[in-house]
Structure formats: C-alpha cells, structure tokens
DOFIRO-553910 format. One record per residue (C-alpha): residue number from 1; residue in one letter; x, y, z. Coordinates in nm, 2 decimals. Layout:
% residues N
<nr = NUM, rest = A, X = X, Y = Y, Z = Z>
...
***
This chain:
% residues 293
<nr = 1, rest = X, X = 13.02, Y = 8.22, Z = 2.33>
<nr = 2, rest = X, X = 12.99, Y = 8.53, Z = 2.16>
<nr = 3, rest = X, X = 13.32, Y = 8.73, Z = 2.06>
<nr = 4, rest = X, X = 13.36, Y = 9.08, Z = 2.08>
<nr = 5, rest = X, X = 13.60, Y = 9.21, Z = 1.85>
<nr = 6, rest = X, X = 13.74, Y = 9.60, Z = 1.76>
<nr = 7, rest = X, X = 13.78, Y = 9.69, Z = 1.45>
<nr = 8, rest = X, X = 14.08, Y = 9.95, Z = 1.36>
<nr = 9, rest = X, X = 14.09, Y = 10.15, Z = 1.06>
<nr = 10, rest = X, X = 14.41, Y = 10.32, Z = 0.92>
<nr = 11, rest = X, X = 14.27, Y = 10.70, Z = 0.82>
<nr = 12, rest = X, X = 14.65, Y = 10.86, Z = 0.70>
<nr = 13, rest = X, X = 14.84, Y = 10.88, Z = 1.01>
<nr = 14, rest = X, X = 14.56, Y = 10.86, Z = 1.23>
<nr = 15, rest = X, X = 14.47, Y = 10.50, Z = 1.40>
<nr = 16, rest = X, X = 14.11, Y = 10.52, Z = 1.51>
<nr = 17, rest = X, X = 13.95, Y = 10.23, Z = 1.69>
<nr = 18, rest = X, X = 13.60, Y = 10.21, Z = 1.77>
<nr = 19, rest = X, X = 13.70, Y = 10.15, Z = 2.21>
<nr = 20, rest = X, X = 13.84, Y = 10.52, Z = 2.09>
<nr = 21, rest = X, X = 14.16, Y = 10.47, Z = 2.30>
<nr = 22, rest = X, X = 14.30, Y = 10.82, Z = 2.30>
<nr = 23, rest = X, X = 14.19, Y = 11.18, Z = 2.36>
<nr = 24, rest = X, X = 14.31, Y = 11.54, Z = 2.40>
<nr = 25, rest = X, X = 14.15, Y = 11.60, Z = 2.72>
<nr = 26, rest = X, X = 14.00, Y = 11.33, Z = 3.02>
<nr = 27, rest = X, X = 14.12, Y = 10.97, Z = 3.10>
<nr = 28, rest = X, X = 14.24, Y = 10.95, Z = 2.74>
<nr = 29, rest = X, X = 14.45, Y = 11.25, Z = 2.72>
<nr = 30, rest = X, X = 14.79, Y = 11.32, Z = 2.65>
<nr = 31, rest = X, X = 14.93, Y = 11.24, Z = 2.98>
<nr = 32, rest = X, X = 14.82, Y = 10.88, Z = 2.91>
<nr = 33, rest = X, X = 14.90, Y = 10.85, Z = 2.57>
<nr = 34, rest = X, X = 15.13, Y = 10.50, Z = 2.57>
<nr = 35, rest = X, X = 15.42, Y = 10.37, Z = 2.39>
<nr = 36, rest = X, X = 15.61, Y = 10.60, Z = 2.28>
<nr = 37, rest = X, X = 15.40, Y = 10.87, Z = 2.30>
<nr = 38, rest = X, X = 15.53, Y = 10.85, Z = 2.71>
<nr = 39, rest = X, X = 15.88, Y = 10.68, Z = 2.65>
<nr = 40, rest = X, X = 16.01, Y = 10.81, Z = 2.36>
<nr = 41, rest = X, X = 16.32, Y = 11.08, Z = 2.36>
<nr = 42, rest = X, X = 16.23, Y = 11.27, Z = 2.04>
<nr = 43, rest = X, X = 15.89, Y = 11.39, Z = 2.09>
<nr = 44, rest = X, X = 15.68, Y = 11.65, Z = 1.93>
<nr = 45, rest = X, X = 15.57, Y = 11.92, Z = 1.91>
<nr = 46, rest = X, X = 15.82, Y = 12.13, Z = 2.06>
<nr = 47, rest = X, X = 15.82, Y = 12.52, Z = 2.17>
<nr = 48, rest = X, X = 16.13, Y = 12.63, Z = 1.96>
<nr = 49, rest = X, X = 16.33, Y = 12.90, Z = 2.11>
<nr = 50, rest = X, X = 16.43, Y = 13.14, Z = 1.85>
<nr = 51, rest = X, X = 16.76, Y = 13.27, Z = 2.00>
<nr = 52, rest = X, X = 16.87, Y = 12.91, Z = 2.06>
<nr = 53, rest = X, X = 16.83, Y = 12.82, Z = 1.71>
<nr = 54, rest = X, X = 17.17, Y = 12.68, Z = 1.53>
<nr = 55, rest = X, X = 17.13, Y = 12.95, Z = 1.18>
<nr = 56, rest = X, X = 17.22, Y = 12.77, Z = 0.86>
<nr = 57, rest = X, X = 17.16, Y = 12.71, Z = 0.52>
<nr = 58, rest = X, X = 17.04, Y = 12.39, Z = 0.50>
<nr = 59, rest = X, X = 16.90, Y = 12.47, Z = 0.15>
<nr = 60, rest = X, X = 16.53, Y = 12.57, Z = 0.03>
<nr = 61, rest = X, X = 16.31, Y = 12.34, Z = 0.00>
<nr = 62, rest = X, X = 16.12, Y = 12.27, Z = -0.31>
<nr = 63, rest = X, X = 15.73, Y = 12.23, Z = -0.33>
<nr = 64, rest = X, X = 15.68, Y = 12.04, Z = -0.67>
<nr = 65, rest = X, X = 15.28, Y = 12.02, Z = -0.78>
<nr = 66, rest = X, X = 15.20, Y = 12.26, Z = -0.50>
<nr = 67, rest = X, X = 15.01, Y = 12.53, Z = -0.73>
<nr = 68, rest = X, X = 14.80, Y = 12.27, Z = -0.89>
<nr = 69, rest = X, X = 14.44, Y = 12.30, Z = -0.84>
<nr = 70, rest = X, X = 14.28, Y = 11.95, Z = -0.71>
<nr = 71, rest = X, X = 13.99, Y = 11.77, Z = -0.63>
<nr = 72, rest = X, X = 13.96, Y = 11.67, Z = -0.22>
<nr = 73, rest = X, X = 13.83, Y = 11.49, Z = 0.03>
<nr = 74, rest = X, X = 13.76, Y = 11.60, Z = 0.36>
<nr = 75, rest = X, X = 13.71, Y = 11.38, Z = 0.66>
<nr = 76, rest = X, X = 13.63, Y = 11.47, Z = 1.02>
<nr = 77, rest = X, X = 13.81, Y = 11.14, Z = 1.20>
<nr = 78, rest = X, X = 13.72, Y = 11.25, Z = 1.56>
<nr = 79, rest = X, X = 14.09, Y = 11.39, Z = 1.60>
<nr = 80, rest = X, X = 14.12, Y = 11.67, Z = 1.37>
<nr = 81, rest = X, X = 14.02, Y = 11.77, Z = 1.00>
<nr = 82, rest = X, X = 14.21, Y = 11.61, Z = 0.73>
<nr = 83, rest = X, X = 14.23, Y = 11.66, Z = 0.34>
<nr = 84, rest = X, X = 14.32, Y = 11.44, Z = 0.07>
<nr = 85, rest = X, X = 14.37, Y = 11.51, Z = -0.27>
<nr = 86, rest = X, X = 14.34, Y = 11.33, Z = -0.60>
<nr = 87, rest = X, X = 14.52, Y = 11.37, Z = -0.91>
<nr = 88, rest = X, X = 14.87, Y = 11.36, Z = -0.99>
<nr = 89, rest = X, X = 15.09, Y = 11.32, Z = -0.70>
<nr = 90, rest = X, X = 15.23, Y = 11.63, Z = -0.54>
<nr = 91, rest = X, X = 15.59, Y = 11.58, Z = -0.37>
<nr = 92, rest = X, X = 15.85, Y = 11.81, Z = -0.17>
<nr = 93, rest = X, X = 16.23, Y = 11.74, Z = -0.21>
<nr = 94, rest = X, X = 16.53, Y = 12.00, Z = -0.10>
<nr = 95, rest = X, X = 16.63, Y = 12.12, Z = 0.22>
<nr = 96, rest = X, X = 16.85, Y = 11.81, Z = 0.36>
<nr = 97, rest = X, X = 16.56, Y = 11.60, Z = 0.27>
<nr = 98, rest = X, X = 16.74, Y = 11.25, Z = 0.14>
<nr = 99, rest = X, X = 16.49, Y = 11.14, Z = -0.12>
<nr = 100, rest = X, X = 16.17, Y = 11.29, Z = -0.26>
<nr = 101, rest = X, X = 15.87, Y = 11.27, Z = -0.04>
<nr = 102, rest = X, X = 15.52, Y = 11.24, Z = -0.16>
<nr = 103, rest = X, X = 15.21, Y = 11.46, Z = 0.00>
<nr = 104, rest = X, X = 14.98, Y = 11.18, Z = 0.15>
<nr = 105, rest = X, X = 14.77, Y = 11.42, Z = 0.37>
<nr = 106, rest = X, X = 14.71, Y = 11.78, Z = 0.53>
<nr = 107, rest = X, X = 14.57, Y = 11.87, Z = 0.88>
<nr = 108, rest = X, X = 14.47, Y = 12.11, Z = 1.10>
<nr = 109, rest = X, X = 14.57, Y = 12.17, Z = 1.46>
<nr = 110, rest = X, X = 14.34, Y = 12.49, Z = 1.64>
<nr = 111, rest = X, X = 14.52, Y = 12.61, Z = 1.84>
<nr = 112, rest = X, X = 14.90, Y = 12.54, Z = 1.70>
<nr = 113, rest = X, X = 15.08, Y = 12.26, Z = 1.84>
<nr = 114, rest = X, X = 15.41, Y = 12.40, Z = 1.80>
<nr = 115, rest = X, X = 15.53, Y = 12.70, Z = 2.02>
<nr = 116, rest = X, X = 15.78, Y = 12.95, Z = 1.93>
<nr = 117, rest = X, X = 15.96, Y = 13.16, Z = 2.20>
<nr = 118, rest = X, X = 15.65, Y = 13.03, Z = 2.43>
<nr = 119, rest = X, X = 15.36, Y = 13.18, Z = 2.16>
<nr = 120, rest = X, X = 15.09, Y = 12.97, Z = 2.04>
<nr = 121, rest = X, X = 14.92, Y = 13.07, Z = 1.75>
<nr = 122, rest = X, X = 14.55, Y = 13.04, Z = 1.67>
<nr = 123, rest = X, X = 14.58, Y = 12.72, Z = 1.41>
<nr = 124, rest = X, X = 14.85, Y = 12.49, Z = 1.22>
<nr = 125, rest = X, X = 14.86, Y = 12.31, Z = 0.95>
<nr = 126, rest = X, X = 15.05, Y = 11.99, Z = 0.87>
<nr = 127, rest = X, X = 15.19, Y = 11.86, Z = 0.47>
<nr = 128, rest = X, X = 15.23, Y = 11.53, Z = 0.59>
<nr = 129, rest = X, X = 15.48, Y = 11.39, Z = 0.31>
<nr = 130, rest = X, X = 15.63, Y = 11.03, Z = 0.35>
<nr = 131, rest = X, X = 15.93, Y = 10.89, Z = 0.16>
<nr = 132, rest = X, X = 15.83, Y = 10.74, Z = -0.17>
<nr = 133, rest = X, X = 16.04, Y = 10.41, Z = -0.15>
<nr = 134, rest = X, X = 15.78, Y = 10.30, Z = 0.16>
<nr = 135, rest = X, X = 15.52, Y = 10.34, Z = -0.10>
<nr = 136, rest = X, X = 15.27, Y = 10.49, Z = 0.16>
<nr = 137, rest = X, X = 15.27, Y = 10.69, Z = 0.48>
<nr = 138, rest = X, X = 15.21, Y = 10.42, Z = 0.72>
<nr = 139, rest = X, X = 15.50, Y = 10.19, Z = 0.64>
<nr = 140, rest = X, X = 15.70, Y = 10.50, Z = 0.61>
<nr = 141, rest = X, X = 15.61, Y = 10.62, Z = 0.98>
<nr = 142, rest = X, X = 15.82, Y = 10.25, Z = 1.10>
<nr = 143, rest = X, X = 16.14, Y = 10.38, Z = 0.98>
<nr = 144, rest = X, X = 16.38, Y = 10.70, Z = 1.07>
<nr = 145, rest = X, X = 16.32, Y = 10.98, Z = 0.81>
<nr = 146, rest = X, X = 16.01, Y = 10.78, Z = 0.69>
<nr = 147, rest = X, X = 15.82, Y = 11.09, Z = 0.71>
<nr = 148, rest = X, X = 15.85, Y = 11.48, Z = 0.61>
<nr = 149, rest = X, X = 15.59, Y = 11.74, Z = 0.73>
<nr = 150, rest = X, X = 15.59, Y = 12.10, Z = 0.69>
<nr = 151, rest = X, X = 15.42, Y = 12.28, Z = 0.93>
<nr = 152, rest = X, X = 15.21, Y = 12.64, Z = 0.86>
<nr = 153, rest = X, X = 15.13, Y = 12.82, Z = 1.17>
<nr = 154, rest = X, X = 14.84, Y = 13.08, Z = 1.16>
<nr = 155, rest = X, X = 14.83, Y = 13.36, Z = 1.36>
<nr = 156, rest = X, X = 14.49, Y = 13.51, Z = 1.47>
<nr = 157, rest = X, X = 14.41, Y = 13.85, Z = 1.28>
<nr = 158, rest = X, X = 14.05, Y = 14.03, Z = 1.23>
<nr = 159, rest = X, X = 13.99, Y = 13.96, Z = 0.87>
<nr = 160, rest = X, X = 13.89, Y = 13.63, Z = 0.72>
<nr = 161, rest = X, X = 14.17, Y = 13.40, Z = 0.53>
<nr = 162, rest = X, X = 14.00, Y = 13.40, Z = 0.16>
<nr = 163, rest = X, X = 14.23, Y = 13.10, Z = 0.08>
<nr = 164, rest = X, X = 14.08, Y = 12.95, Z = 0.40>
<nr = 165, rest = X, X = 13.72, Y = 13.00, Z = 0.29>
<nr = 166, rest = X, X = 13.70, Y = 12.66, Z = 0.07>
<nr = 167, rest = X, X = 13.81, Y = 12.46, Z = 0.39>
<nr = 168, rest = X, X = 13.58, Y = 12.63, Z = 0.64>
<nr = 169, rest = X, X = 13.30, Y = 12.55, Z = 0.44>
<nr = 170, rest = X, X = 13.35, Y = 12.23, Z = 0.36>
<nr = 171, rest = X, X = 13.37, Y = 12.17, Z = 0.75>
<nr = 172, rest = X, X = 13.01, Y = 12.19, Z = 0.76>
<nr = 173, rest = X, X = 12.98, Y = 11.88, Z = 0.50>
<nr = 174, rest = X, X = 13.16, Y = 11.65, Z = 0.81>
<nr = 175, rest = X, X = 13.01, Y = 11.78, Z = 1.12>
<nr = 176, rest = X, X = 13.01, Y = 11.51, Z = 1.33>
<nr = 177, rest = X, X = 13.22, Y = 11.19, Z = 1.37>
<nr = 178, rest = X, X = 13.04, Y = 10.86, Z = 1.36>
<nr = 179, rest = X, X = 13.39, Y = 10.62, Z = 1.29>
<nr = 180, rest = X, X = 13.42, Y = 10.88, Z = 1.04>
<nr = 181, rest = X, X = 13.31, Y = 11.15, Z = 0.85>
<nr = 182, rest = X, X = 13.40, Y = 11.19, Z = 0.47>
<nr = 183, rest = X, X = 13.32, Y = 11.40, Z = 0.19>
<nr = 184, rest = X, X = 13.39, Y = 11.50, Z = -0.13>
<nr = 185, rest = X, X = 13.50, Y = 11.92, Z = -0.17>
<nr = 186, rest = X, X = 13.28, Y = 12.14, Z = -0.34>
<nr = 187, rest = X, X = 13.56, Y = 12.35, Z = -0.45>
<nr = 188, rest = X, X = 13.92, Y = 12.27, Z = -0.54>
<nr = 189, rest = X, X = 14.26, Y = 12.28, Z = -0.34>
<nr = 190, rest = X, X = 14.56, Y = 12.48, Z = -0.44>
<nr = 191, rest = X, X = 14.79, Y = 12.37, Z = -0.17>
<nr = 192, rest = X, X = 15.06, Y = 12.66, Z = -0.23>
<nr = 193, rest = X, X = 14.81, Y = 12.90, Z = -0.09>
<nr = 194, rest = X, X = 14.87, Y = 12.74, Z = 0.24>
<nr = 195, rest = X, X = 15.28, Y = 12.82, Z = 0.22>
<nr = 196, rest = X, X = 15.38, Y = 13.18, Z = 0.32>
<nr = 197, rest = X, X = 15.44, Y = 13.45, Z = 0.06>
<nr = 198, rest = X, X = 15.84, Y = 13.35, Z = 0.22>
<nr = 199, rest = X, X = 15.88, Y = 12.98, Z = 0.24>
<nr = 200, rest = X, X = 16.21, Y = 12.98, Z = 0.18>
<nr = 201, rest = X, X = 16.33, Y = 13.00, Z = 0.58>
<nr = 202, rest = X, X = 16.22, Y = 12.77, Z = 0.83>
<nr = 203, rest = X, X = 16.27, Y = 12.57, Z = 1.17>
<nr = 204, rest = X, X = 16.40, Y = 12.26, Z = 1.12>
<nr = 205, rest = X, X = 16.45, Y = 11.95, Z = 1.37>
<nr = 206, rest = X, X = 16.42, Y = 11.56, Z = 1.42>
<nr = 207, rest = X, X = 16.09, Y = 11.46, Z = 1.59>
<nr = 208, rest = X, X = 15.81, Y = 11.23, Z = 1.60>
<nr = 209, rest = X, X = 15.41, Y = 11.22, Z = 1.51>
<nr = 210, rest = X, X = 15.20, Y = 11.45, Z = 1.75>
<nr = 211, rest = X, X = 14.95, Y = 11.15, Z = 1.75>
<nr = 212, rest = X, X = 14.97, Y = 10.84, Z = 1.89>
<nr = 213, rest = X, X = 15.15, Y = 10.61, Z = 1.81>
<nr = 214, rest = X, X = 15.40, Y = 10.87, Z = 1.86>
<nr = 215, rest = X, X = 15.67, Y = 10.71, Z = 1.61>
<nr = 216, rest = X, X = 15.99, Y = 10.90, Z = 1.59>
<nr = 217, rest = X, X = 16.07, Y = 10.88, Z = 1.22>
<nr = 218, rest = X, X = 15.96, Y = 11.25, Z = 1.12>
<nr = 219, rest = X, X = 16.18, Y = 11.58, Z = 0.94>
<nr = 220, rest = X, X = 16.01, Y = 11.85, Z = 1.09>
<nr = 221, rest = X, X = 15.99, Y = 12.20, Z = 0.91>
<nr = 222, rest = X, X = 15.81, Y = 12.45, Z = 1.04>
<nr = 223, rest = X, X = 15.82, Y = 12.80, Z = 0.87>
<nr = 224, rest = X, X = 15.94, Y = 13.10, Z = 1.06>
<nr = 225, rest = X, X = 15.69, Y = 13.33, Z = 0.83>
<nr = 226, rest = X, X = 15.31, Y = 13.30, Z = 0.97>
<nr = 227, rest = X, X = 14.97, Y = 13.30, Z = 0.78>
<nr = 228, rest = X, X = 14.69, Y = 13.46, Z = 0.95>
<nr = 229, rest = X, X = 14.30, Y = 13.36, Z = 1.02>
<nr = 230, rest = X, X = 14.01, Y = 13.52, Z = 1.18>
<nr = 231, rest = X, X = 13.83, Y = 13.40, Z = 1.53>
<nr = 232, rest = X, X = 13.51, Y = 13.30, Z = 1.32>
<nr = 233, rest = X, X = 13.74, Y = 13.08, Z = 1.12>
<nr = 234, rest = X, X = 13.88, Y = 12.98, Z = 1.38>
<nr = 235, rest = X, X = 13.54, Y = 12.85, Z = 1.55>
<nr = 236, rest = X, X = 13.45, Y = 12.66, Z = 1.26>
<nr = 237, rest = X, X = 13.77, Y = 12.44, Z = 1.35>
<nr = 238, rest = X, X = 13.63, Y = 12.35, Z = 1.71>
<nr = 239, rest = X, X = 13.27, Y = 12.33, Z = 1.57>
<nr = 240, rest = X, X = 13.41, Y = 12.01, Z = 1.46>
<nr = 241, rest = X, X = 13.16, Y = 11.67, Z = 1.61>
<nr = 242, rest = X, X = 13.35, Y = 11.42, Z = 1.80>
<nr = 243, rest = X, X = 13.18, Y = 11.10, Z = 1.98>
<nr = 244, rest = X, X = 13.27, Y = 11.36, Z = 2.32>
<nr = 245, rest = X, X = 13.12, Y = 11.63, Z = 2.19>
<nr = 246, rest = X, X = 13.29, Y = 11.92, Z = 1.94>
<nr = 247, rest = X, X = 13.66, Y = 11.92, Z = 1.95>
<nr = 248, rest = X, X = 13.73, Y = 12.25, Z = 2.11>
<nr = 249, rest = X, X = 14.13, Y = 12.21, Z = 2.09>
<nr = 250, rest = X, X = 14.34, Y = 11.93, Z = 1.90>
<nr = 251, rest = X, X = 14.71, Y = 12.02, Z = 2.03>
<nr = 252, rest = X, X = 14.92, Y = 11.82, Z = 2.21>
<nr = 253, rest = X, X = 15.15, Y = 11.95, Z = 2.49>
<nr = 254, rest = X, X = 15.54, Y = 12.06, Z = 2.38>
<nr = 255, rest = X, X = 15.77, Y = 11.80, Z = 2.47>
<nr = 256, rest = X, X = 16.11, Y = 11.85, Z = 2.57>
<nr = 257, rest = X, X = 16.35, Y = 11.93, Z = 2.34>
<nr = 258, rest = X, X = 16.62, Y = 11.71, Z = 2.49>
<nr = 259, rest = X, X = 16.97, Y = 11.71, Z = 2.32>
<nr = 260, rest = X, X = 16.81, Y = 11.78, Z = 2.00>
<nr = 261, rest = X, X = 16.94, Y = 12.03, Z = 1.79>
<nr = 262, rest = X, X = 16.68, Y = 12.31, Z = 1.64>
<nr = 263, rest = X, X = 16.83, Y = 12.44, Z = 1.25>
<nr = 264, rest = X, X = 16.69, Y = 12.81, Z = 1.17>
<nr = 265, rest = X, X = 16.73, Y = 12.79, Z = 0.77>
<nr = 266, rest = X, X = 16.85, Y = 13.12, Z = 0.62>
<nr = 267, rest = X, X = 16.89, Y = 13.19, Z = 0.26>
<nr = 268, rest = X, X = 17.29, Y = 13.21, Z = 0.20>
<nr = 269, rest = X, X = 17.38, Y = 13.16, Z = 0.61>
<nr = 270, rest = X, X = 17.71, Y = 13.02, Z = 0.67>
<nr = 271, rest = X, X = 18.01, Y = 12.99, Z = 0.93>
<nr = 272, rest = X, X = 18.22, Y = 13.18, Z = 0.66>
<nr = 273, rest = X, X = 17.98, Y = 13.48, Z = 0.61>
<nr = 274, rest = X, X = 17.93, Y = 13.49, Z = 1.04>
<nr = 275, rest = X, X = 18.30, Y = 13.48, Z = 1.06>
<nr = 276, rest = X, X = 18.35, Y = 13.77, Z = 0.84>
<nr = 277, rest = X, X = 18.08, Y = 14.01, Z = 0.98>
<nr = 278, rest = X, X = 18.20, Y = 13.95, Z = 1.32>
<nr = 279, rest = X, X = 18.55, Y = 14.05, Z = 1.19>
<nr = 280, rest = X, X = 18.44, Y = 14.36, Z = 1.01>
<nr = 281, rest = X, X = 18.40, Y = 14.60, Z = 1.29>
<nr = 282, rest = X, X = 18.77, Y = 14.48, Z = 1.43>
<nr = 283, rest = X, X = 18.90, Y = 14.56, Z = 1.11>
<nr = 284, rest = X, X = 18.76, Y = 14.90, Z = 1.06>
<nr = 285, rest = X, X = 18.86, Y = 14.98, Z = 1.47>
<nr = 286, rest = X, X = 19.19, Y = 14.89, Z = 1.38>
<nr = 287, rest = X, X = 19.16, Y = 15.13, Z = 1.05>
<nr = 288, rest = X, X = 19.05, Y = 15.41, Z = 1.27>
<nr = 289, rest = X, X = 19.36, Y = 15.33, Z = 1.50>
<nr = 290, rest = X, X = 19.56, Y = 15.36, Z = 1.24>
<nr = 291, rest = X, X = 19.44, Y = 15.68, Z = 1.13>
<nr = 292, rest = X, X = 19.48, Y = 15.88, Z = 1.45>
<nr = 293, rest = X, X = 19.84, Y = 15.79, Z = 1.51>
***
C-alpha cells in the first residue's frame, strides 16, 4: 500500500502545508480558520477605538540596529510577502516590553488588518520580534509574551513611497507561489525607514497572531502616526501569485476586543498631569470669583 504523506514547512510564523489548509477567502477562509483562530478570547487584529483608548506613558520603545543597512530575502509563501534579513541581529526593547526581543521577520498586509476608529488603510506592515530566551520565533509563539510586533499602517496617498521602491521591485523576483517563492534582494533594507518620522506614541494591547494558528502570546504595538503609499504600489502587493490565483487582499477580519484593555502611549502622560489640568480651570474660576467680590 502506498502512503500519502504532507509535508509542513515552518516559513517564520507562517505554517504552510502542501493540502494548503487555510485561506483568506472560499472554504478556507477566516470564518473556518480552527483552533484558536475560532475559540480563542484574545484575537487579532482589532479595530481600536481611539476615544476609548486608556492614555499612558508606558515608555518609548527603543529600535536598536534599526538604521542598519542589510542584505534580505524575500519570499512569496502564498499568504503574504515576507522579508528576512541577515547580518547582525536587530532587537526592540522598551515600552513595558519584559526582555529584549529579537527581529525574526517583516510582512505585509494590503489592505491593513488593523482598524482604527472603523478606517482601514491601504497596507501594514508587521516587525515580528520574539523574546530572545526562546531562541527563535516559533517556540516563542507557545508561550504568553513570546512574541512582540510592531505594526506600521500605510495610508493611500498619490505619490510613490521612495523607501517602498526596494520592496516593490523585489516583488517581481517571487511572483508566484509554488510551496514557496524565495529570493535574494537586489538592494539593501534599512528597516528604520519603515517607522514613522514619530514612533514614539503608539496603540498598545495583548493579542494573538493574525494567522493561523492563531496563538495568543503576542505584545501588540501599532503606531498612531501613519506612513503613506501609492495605489500602483499598492497593486504590486495583490500582484502577488498564490496556488488560487494573485492574492488580491491578505487581512483578516477585526476580532472582538473583549475585556481587553487598549494603552494609547503618550510621551510624559500620567494620572498626576490629567489630574492637574482638569483642576486648572477650577482654580482660575475660583480666582476670578475672588476677584469680583
């Protein structure tokens, strides 16, 4: 008897199997994702509402290696476009991170998987960082806080992205997906050209991988301060091969928020500084009460 057997390979975060088990549209969609992609209670992405936010300073966060030029790889997995780069490692640590986080990966969403106030942007892009004592991304994504991404959102504007530009090309070196498509960058990758001109406030909750298997073990922080890209850019994204044709979107749904709390990070915030601006203008009414008598 002959066996048939699948084989799985581990690309970053993504698990791609050749039966190619999930989608982001038809019988393999979203809505039958399994695990906990459809059980778990801290989901993402999430539409954040701005006015709902809980302001604080929860400290900036530091990007360490982030203006070095490196060499990358690009590789069309079937689910998005992802680059790795080589050299010496490149980590993030501040904010209320508890350890220093290494950058395994970055990826692109088109449009943005993460709403704010109920607006999706044109395109995101994930620093998917994990925790350096699990030694690698994929052990990292078994345990809570295993994992650290910081999110980019683009927002759609009539002039190209010049940072962009080495990306966009290089799309055209991976343009289909047959298991996977890989290839070495022509140019090199500055990663802090990817982080607004004002990284220093951001959104910042508890939440999971957007990609099956869903695990809940991810520090979200997703700038408040956008980027912007054109609509040709933009169509280079779903130009993208997949084995069911080019990959027109790559988002998946919001998820409820739940009893989550949503931090808005702001230089210097605090109860003490709320409390005494909210106390001013009683103060000076009471002043001008005292004047008129």
């Amino acid at each position: 008897m002959r066996r048939s057997c699948i084989i799985v390979t581990v690309i970053g975060l993504y698990v791609v199997t050749a039966s190619e088990d999930w989608a982001y549209w038809g019988i393999h969609g979203p809505p039958h994702w399994p695990g906990l992609c459809a059980t778990g209670k801290k989901q993402s992405p999430i539409n954040i509402m701005s006015e709902e936010t809980i302001k604080a300073d929860l400290g900036a966060l530091k990007f360490i290696r982030y203006d070095f030029a490196a060499t990358g790889e690009i590789t069309n997995n079937g689910h998005a476009v992802q680059i790795s780069l080589y050299g010496v490692p490149i980590h993030l640590e501040g904010g209320d991170l508890p350890s220093r986080y290494t950058l395994d990966q970055m990826h692109f969403h088109w449009p943005a998987e993460h709403t704010v106030d109920e607006t999706r942007d044109a395109l995101e892009l994930h620093f998917v960082h994990y925790d350096n004592k699990y030694g690698n991304a994929s052990e990292a994504a078994k345990h809570e806080n295993g994992i650290a991404v910081v999110a980019t959102l683009f927002e759609l504007d009539t002039q190209d992205n010049f940072d962009l530009m080495p990306i966009v090309k290089a799309i055209e070196l991976v343009p289909k997906w047959t298991g996977k498509s890989t290839a070495m960058m022509r140019f090199k990758v500055i990663p802090y050209l990817f982080l607004p001109k004002n990284h220093t406030t951001y959104y910042r909750y508890n939440g999971s991988l957007t990609t099956p298997e869903c695990q809940e073990s991810v520090m979200w922080f997703v700038f408040t301060e956008k980027l912007t890209v054109s609509k040709q850019q933009v169509n280079m994204f779903k130009s993208t091969g997949t084995s069911n044709g080019t990959l027109d979107f790559n988002y998946r749904p919001t998820q409820a928020i739940g009893d989550r709390k949503v931090y808005h990070r702001l230089d210097g915030y605090s109860a003490v500084t709320c409390a005494r601006s909210n106390l001013a203008p009683i103060f000076f009414s009471f002043f001008l009460i005292r004047l008129w008598r």
